[in-house]
C-alpha positions in Angstrom: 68.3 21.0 -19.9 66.3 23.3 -22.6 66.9 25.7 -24.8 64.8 28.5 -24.1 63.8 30.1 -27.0 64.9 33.7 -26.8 67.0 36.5 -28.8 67.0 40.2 -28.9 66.3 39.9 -32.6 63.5 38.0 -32.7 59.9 39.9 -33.6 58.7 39.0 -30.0 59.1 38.9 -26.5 57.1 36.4 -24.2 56.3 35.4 -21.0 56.4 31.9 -21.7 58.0 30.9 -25.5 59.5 27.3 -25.6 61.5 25.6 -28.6 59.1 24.8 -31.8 59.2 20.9 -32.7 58.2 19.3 -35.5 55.4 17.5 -34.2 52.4 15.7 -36.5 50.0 17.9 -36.1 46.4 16.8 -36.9 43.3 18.5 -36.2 40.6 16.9 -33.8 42.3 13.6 -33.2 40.3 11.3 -32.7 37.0 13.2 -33.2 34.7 11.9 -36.2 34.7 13.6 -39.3 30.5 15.3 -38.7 31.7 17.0 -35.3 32.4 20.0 -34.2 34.1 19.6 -31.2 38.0 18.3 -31.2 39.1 15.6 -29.2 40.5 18.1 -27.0 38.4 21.0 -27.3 39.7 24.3 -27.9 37.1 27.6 -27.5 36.4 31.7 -26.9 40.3 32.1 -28.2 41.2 35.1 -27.9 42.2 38.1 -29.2 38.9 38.5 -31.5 36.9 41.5 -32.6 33.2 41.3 -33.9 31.6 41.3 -36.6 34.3 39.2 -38.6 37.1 41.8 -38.4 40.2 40.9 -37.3 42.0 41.6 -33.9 44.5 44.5 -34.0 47.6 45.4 -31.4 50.2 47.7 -32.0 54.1 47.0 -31.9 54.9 46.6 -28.2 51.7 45.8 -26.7 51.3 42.7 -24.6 48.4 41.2 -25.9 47.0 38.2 -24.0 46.5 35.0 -26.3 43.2 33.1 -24.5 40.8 30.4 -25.0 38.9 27.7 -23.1 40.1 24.2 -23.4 39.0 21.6 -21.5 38.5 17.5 -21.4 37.0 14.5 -20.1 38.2 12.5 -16.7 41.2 13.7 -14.9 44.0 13.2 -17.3 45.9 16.6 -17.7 46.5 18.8 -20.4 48.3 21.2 -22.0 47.9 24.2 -24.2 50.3 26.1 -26.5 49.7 29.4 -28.8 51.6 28.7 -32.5 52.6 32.1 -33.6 53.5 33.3 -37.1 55.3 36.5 -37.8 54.6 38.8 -40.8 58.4 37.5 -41.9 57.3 34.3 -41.4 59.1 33.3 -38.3 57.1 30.8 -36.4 57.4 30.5 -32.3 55.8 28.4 -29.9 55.0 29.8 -26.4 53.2 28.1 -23.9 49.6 28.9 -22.0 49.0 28.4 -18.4 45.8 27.8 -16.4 44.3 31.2 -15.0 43.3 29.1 -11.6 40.3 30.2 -11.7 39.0 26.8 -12.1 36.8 27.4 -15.7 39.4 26.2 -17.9 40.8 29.4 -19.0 44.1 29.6 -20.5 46.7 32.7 -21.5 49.6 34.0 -22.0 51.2 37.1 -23.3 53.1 38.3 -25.9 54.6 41.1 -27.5 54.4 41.3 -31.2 57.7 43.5 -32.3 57.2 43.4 -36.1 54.4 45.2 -37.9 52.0 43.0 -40.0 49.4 40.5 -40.6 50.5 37.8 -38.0 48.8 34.4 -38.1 48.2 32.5 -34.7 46.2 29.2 -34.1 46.0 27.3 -30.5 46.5 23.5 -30.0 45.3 21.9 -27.3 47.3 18.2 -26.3 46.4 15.6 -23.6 50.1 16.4 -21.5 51.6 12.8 -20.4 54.3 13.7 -18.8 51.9 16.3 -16.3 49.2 13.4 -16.3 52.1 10.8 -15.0 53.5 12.9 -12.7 50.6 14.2 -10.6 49.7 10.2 -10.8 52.9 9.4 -9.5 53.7 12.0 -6.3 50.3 10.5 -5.0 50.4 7.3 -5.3 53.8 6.2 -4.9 54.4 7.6 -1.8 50.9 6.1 -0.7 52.5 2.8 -1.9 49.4 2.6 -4.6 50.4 0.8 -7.9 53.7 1.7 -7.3 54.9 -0.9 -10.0 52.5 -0.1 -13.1 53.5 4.0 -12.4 57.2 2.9 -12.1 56.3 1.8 -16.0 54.5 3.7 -17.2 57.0 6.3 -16.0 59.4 4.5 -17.9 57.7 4.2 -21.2 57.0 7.6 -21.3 60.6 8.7 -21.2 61.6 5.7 -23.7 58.9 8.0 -25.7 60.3 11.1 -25.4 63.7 10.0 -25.8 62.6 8.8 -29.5 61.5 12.1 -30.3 64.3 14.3 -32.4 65.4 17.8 -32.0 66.4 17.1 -28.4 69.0 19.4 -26.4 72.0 17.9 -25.3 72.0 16.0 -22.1 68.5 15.3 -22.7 68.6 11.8 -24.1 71.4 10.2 -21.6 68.9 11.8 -18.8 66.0 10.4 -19.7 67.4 6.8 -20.0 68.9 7.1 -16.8 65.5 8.0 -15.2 63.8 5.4 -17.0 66.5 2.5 -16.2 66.1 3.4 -12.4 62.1 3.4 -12.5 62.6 -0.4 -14.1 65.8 -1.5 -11.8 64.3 -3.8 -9.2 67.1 -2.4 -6.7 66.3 1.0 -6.8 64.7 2.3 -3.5 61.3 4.0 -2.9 63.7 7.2 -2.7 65.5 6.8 -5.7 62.2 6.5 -7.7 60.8 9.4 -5.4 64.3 11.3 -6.9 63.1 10.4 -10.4 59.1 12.1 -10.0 60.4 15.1 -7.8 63.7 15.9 -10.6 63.1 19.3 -11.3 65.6 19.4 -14.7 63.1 16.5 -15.9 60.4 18.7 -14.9 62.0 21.2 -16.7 62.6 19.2 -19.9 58.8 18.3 -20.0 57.9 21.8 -19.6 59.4 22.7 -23.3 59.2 19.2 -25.1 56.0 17.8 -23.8 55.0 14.3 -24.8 51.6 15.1 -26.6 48.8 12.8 -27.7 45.1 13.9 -29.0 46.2 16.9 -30.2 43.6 19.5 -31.4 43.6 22.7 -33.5 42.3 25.6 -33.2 40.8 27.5 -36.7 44.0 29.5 -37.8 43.4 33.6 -37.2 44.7 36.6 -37.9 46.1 39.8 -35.4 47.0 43.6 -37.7 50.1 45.0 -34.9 50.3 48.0 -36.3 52.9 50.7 -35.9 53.8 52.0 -32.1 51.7 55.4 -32.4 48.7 54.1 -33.1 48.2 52.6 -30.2 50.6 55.1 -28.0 51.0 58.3 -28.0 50.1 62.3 -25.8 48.0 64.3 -28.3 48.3 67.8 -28.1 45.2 69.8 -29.9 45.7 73.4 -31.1 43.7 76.1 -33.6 46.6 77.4 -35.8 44.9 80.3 -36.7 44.7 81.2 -32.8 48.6 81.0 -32.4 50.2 83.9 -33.2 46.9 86.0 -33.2 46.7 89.7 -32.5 44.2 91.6 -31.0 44.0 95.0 -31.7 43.0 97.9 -30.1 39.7 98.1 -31.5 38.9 94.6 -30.5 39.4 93.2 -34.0 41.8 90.2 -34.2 44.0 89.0 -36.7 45.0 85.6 -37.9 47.9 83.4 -36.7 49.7 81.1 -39.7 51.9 78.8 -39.9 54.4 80.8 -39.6 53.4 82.6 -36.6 52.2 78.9 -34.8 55.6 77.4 -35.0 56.5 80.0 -31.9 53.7 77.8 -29.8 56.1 74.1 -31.0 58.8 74.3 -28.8 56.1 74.2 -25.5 54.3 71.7 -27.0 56.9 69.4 -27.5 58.7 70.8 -24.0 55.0 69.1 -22.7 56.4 65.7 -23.9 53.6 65.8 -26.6 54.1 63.4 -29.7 50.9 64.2 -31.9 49.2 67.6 -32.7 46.4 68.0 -33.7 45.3 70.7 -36.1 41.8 71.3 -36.6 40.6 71.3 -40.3 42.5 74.2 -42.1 40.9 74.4 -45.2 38.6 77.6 -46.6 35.9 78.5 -44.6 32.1 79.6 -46.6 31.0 82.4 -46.0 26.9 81.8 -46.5 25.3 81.1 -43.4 28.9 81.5 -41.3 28.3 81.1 -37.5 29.6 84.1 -35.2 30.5 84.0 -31.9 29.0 81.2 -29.5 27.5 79.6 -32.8 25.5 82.8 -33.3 23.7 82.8 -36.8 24.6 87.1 -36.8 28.4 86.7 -38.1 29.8 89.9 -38.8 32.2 90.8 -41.7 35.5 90.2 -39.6 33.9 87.1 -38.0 36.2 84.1 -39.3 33.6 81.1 -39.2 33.9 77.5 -37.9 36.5 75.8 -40.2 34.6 72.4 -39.9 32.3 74.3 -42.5 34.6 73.4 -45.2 35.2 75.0 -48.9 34.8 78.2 -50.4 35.9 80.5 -53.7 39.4 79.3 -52.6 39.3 75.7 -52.7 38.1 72.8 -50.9 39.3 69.8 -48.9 42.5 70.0 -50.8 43.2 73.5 -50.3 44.9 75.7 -47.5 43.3 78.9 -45.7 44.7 81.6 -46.8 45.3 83.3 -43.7 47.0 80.5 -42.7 49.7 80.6 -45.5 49.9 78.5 -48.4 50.9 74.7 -49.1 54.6 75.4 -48.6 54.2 76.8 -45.3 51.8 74.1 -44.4 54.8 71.6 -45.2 57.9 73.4 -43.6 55.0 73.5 -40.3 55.1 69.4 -40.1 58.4 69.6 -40.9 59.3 71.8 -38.1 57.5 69.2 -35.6 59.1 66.1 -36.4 61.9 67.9 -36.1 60.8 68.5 -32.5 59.4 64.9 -32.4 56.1 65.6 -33.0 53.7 64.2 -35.8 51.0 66.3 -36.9 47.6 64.9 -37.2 45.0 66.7 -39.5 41.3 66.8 -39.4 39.5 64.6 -42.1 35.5 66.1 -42.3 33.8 64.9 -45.3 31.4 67.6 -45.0 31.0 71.2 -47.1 29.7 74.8 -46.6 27.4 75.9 -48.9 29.9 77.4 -50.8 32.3 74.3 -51.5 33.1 73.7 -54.8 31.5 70.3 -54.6 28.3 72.2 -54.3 28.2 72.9 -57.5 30.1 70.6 -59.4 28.7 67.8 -57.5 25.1 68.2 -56.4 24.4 64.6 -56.5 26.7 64.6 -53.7 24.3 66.3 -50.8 20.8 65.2 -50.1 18.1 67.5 -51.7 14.9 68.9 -49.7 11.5 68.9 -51.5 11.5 72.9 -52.1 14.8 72.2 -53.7 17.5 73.2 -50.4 20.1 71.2 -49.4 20.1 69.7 -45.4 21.9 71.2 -43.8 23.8 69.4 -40.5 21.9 69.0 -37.5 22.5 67.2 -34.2 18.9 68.0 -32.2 19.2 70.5 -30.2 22.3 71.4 -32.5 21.9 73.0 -35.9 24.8 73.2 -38.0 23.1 75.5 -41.0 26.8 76.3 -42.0 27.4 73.0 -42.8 26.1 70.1 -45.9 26.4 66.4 -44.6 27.4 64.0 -47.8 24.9 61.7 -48.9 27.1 58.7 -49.3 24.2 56.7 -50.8 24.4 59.3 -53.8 27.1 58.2 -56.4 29.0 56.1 -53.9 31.9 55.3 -56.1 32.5 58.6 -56.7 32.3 60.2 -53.1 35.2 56.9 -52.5 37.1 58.3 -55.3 37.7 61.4 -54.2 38.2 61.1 -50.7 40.8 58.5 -51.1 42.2 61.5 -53.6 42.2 64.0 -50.6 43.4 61.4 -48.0 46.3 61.1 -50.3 47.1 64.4 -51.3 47.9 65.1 -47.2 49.9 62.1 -46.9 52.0 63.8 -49.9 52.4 67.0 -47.4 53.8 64.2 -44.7 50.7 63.8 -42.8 50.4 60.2 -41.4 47.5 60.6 -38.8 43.9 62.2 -39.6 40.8 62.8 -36.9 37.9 61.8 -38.6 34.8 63.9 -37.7 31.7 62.3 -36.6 32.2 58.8 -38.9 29.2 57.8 -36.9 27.6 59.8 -39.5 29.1 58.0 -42.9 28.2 54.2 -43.5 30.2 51.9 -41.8 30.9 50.2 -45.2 32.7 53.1 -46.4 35.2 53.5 -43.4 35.7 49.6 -44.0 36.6 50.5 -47.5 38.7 53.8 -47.5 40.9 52.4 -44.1 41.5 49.2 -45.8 42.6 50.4 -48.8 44.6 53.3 -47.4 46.6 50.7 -45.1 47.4 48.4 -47.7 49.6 51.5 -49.8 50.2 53.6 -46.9 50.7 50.8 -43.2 51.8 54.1 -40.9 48.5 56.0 -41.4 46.5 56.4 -38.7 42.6 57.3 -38.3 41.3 58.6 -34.7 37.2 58.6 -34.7 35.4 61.3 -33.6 32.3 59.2 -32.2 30.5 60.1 -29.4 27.9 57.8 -30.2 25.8 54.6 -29.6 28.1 51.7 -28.1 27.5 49.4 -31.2 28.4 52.2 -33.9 31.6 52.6 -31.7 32.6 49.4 -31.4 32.1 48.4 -35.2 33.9 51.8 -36.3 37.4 50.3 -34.0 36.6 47.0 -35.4 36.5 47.8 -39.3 39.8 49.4 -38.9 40.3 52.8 -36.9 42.9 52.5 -34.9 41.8 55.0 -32.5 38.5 56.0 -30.9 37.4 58.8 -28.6 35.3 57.6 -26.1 32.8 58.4 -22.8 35.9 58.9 -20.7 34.9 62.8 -20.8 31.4 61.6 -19.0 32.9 59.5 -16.2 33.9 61.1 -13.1 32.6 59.2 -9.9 35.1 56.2 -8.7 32.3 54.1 -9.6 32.0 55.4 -13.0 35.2 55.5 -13.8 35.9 51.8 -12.8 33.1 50.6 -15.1 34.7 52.6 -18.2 38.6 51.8 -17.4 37.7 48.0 -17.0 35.5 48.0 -20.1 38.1 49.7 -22.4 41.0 47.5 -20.8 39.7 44.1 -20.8 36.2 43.9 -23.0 37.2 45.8 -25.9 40.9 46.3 -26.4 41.6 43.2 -28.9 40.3 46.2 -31.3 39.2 49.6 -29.9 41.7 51.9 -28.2 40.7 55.1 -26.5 42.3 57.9 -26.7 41.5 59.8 -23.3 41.0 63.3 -24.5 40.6 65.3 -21.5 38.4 68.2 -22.8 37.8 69.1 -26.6 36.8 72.9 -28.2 33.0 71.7 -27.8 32.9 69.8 -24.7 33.5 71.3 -21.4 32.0 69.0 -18.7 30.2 69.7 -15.3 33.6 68.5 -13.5 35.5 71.1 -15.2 33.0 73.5 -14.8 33.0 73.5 -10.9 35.3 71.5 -10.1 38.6 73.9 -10.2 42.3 73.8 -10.8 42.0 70.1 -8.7 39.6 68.8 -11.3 41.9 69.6 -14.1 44.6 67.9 -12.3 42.6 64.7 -11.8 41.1 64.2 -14.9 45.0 64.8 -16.6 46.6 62.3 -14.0 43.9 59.8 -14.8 43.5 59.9 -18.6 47.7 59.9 -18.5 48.1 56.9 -16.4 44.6 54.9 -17.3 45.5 54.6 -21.0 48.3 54.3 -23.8 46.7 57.3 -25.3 45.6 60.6 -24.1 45.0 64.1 -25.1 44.6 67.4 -24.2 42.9 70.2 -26.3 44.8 74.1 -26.2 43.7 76.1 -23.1 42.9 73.4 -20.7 46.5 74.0 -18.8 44.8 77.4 -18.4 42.0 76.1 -16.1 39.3 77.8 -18.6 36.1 76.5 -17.2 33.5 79.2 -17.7 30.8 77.3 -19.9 28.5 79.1 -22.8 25.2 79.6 -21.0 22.6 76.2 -22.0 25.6 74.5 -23.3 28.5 71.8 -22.0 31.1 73.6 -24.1 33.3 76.9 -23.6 32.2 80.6 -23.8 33.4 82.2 -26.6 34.3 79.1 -28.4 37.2 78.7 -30.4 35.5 76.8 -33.1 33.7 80.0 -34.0 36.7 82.9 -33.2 40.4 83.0 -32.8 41.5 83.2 -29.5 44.4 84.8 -28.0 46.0 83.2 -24.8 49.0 84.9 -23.2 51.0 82.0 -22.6 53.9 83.6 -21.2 52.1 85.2 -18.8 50.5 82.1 -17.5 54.3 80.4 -17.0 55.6 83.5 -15.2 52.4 83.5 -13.0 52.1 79.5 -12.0 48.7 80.2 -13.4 49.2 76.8 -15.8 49.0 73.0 -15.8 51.7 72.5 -17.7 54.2 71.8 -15.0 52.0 69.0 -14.2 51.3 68.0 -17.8 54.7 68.0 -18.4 55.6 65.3 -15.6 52.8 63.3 -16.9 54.2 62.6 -19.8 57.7 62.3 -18.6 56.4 59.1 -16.4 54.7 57.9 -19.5 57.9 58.2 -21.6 59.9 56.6 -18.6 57.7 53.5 -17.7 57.0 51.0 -20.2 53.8 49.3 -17.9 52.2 53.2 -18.4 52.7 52.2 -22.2 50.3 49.3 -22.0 46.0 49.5 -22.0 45.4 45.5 -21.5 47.3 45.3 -17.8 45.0 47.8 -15.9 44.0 45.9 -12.4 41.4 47.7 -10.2 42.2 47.6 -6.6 40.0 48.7 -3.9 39.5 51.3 -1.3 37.9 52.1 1.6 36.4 55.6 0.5 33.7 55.4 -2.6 35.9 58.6 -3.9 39.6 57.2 -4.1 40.0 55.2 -7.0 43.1 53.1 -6.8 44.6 50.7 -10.3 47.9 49.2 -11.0 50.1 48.7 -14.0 52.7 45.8 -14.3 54.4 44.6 -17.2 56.7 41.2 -16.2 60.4 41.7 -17.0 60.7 39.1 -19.8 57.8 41.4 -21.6 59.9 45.1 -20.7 61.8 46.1 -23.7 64.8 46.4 -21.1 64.2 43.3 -19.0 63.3 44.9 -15.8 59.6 44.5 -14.7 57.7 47.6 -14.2 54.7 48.3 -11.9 53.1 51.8 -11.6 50.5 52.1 -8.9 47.8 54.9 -9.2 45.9 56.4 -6.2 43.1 59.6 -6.7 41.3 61.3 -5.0 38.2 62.1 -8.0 36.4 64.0 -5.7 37.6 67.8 -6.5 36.2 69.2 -3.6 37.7 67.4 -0.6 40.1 66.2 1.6 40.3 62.4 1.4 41.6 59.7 4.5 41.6 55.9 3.6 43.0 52.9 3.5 43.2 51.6 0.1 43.6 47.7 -0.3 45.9 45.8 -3.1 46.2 43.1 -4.3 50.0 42.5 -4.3 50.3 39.4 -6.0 49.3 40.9 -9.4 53.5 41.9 -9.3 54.4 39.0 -7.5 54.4 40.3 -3.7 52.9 38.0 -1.1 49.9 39.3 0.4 51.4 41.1 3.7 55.3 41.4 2.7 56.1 45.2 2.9 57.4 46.6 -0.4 58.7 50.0 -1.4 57.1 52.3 -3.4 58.1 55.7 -4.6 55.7 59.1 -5.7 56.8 59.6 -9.0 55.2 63.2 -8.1 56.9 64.3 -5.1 59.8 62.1 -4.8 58.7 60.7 -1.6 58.9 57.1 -0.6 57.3 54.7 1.8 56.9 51.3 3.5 53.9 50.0 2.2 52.0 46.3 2.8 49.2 45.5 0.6 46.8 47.1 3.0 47.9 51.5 3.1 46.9 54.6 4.5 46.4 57.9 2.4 45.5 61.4 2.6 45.0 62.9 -0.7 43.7 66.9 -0.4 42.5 67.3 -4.1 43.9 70.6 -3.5 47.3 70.0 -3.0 47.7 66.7 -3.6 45.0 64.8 -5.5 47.2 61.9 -6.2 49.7 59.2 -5.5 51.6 57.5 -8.8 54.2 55.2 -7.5 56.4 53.1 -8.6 57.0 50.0 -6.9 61.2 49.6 -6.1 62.9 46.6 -6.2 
């Protein structure tokens, strides 16, 4: 009997999208002018972000519209998201009661088209829900029987008045309504009338509403598909291509000599690398080896202490080629698929020629030095933090000026070093105005930091943030951080699940071995739209500098030089694994999504155990897709459980047997939402399967 509202080309998809009406909509009917509250109220909608900001999703993401709505008595209601599309398409799509008996209301959608979209939620006391639940009481009870019978009736005369109708409808609804008010119609042929389930149907998507109340009219930024989705892949340019010598002395890799290390990247099933910055490096008070303050001549320095002679923030290494080479590199990824991401560290070495043309810039000791960097116990006396208080509108100036000038070489994504350390004003600013020229950029932060400074950084516009995933490695632990990032925070922070970085190298990797590599990859693959994976940790290194979380001989402070071809001859390499990662990623749309991560539960306090489902009217190829993830965190053991789901979440009674299949081995099972599993972290750390069927 109705129209559904559906089409390919529309800028959504929906689990629950009905026809738009013109309806008179007022807000708070019935509510006096002085209150607050509507007649219907409507509260907590979601999705929201603090501090002001607006809600952000990117295109594909099922974001889950919510709010609290609520009234008086025991009359019925309904609640409906109005949805405006940066092209100005408008769609209706109805919420549904969570059952969870607080009045909580959703319902997802998937925003197609990249923009500002504008949403509002309208709360309506539901007459034809309010009737009918009446009516299959009492007039099988024989209670009232003849007021329901009319007031049956003159609800359908109602709806049959209103316009936009589909056909059918009218002729139906008389028909119901003359046999509610014929005085020969049986108790069965009014019973037919409540129980019709195309009336129910019609009701469904052309309500009959009364008190209708608006929400305040919001915002939601869906930005473009990789910057909320995407395998980052971190490498040192100047490391690929290296050669050591035989007197120990190594000498630079280029661009030229790093585009031999593209093809494995994007073999991996990588779409972002990320080079670190690759600008001059200063030469007074360069760091050696292990962040030793004795560099030698030959030593090449940390390249986050930016500028020298050559140039600054605008300017290429040297021994990494020139601006040319720097563009036929990015080139040479996207050819391969692959978007590179640069470093953006609005710091300077002593030697940067802001040093001198811009003093003002840096914040001046009383005996006349600059501060340097520090980070106690860490002292960065290589490096001069900005003082962004200092001539603010020209620090903005010329940062937007260097932000630019890379997007000129084709970069589209920057990693911002430690923003936690700039105002939070000043990210507002520069994001905001970058956006409005250039929509496709994308800022990661680099902010290990204080939970509120985090937060507020996501909020005021980066798309991306690193996060505390590096620190969680206990089931418990990791339950706490995957539900907070999933369900508390993800209307405007996304994490991206870097698995190691050049300066951390955790405990877990430490002692855990080749198994704790593999878990932490399977996890931050699986757990998140986003993940990454910094150069050398498919090679297992794990030996830590001595007093420090972060590798021996650290590439932030020397060129490296891995044989990689060795390792793939030898098996001695992750990538195998890495690679099939990323291949279930690429092939399973719910793996795609951060807001749909359930928790499940298991008998053993070291198997952690989540699902992923994405309905098949929210899939972009109308199959529903549910991923389940079983492992073993514990690095050191053998693991024998039973792990307990809860089956409904993808629509399978509690105790039916369903199939699933390990995306890893290939194997497949019976399974009932109560399984065994024996997970040897050495062999086989993990189940991900995909449920068949």
């Amino acid at each position: 009997m109705a129209a559904k509202n559906r089409s390919l080309t529309r800028p959504w998809r929906s689990t629950r999208p009905v026809p738009v009406r013109s309806l008179p909509i007022t807000a708070s009917v019935g509510a006096d002018a002085d209150t607050i509250s509507g007649r219907i109220p409507v509260q907590d909608v979601h999705p929201s972000a603090p501090g002001g900001f607006a809600p952000s999703a990117y295109a594909g993401e099922a974001v889950p519209f919510r709010a609290t709505a609520f009234r008086e008595g025991h009359d019925l209601i309904g609640v409906q998201l109005r949805l405006w599309s940066p092209s100005g398409e408008e769609s209706l799509h109805r919420l549904t009661s969570t059952g969870d008996g607080l009045d909580h209301w959703e319902v997802q959608v998937v925003p197609l088209e990249q923009g500002i979209w504008r949403f509002r939620v309208e709360s309506y006391a539901d007459e034809w829900a309010s009737w009918h639940h009446a009516a299959a009481v009492k007039i099988p009870a024989g209670v009232d029987v003849a007021v329901m019978r009319e007031l049956g009736a003159a609800l359908f005369d109602r709806a049959r008045s209103e316009k936009k109708l589909p056909a059918g409808a009218k002729a139906r609804l008389q028909a119901a309504a003359k046999t509610l008010r014929a005085a020969s119609a049986s108790a069965e042929d009014v019973l037919a009338v409540v129980e019709d389930a195309a009336l129910a149907s019609f009701f469904a998507d052309f309500p009959v509403q009364s008190f209708i109340t608006v929400s305040a009219e919001r915002t939601l930024l869906v930005e473009r598909e990789r910057a909320g989705y995407g395998a980052w892949y971190e490498f040192f340019p100047r490391s690929e291509g290296a050669v050591r010598h035989a007197d120990g002395s190594v000498s630079s890799g280029s661009f030229v000599t790093a585009l031999d290390r593209l093809p494995a990247v994007a073999a991996m099933g990588f779409q972002v690398l990320y080079l670190p910055p690759i600008h001059p490096i200063g030469r007074t008070n360069r760091k050696g080896p292990n962040n030793t303050l004795d560099a030698g001549p030959d030593d090449p320095g940390s390249p986050w202490a930016i500028g020298a002679a050559e140039g600054g923030h605008d300017t290429v290494h040297p021994d990494l080629g020139t601006l040319a080479d720097f563009r036929a590199f990015v080139a040479a990824a996207r050819d391969r698929g692959i978007e590179v991401a640069l470093d953006l560290a609005l710091q300077a070495s002593p030697d940067h020629p802001w040093v001198t043309s811009h003093p003002e810039w840096f914040t001046t000791l009383p005996d006349g030095t600059i501060a340097y960097a520090e980070n106690p116990p860490k002292k960065y006396q290589d490096i001069y933090p900005v003082n962004f208080d200092n001539d603010p509108l020209g620090i903005r100036a010329e940062v937007l000026r260097i932000v630019e000038h890379w997007i000129a070489q084709g970069v589209q994504i920057f990693r911002v070093d430690n923003p936690h350390t700039k105002p939070l004003a000043f990210w507002e600013w520069l994001i905001r105005t970058v956006n409005a020229k250039h929509p496709d950029v994308v800022f990661l932060a680099e902010a290990f930091t204080r939970p509120a400074m985090m937060r507020s950084l996501a909020a005021a516009g980066f798309q991306q943030s690193y996060s505390y995933f590096t620190w969680r490695n206990t089931r418990a632990e990791l339950e706490e951080f995957l539900t907070s990032v999933s369900h508390e925070t993800a209307d405007f922070l996304r994490p991206n699940l870097f698995v190691n970085t050049p300066d951390i190298l955790t405990e877990y990797l430490q002692f855990g071995g080749r198994a704790a590599f593999a878990i932490r990859a399977i996890v931050a693959a699986t757990a998140a739209p986003l993940w990454g994976v910094y150069a050398g940790f498919e090679l297992f290194e794990n030996v830590a500098r001595p007093g420090a979380e972060e590798n021996i001989d650290n590439e932030k402070y020397e060129i490296k030089t891995r044989d990689w071809a060795e390792a793939d001859a030898t098996g001695r390499t992750l990538a195998p694994l890495i690679t099939r990662l990323n291949e279930i990623r690429a092939a399973h749309p719910a793996l795609r999504q951060l807001r749909n991560l359930r928790l499940h539960g298991s008998d053993d306090d070291a198997i952690l155990v989540f699902s992923k489902h994405l309905p098949a009217e929210l899939s972009p190829d109308g199959t529903a897709d549910t991923i389940i993830v079983v492992v073993n965190v514990d690095p050191h053991s053998v693991r024998e459980t039973t792990v307990h789901l809860d089956t409904t979440a993808w629509g399978v009674p509690r105790g039916e047997a369903f199939t699933v299949e390990d995306l890893l081995s290939g194997e497949e099972w019976q399974w009932t939402d109560h399984a065994y599993v024996r997970l040897d972290a050495f062999t086989r750390a993990a189940h991900i399967l995909r449920v068949k069927g």
